[in-house]
Each structure stands twice: as structure tokens, then as C-alpha cells.
N, C-alpha and C positions, 0 to 999 in steps of 0.2 A: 626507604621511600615511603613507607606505611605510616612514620612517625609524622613526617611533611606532610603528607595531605590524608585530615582524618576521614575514620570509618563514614561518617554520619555524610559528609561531602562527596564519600565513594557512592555510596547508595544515592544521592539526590540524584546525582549526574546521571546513575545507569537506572534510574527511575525515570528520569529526565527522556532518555535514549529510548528505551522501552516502552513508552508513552509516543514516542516521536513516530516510531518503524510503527506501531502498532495503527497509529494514525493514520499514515502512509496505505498499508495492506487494507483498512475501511475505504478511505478514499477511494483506490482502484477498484476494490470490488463496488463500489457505489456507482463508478463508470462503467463497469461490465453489467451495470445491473438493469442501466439505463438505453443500456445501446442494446441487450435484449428485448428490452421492452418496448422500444421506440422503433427499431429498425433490427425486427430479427431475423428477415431474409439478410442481410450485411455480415451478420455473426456467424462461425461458424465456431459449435464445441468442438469438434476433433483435431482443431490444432491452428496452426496461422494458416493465412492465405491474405494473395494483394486483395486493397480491397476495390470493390468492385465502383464504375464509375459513377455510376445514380446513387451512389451513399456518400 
């Protein structure tokens, strides 16, 4: 299977992916960052909770 799809094409792809997830995990924390800042009675750090109806 290694001869069919070269080295250089394995690495783009899982550069490709690793660049994606990594995007992903900034995203979220960019929205955790906001909803701290905007509305932090809403947030709570020590875990989930529904949230509350004025947020």
C-alpha cells in the first residue's frame, strides 16, 4: 500500500488534518473565550450546567 500512495502525499494529508483539528480546538476556545468575557455569570468553569434562561 506504501508503494500506491507516496510518502510526500502521506505527510500533505496528515499536515492537511493536523492543521484542520488544530483549527477546530482555536475555534472553540475562541468561543469559550467570548462567552467568558461577554456573559460570565452564564459560564460556569467546574463543569456543564443547563443554561440559564437570560443567556
Amino acid at each position: 500500500m506504501t508503494a500506491m500512495f507516496p510518502t510526500w502525499k502521506r505527510r500533505t494529508w496528515l499536515m492537511v488534518l493536523a492543521v484542520a483539528v488544530l483549527a477546530l480546538f482555536v475555534a472553540n476556545g475562541h468561543l469559550v473565550y467570548v462567552a467568558f468575557q461577554s456573559q460570565p455569570e452564564c459560564v460556569t468553569a467546574g463543569g456543564l450546567q443547563a443554561a440559564k434562561a437570560a443567556c
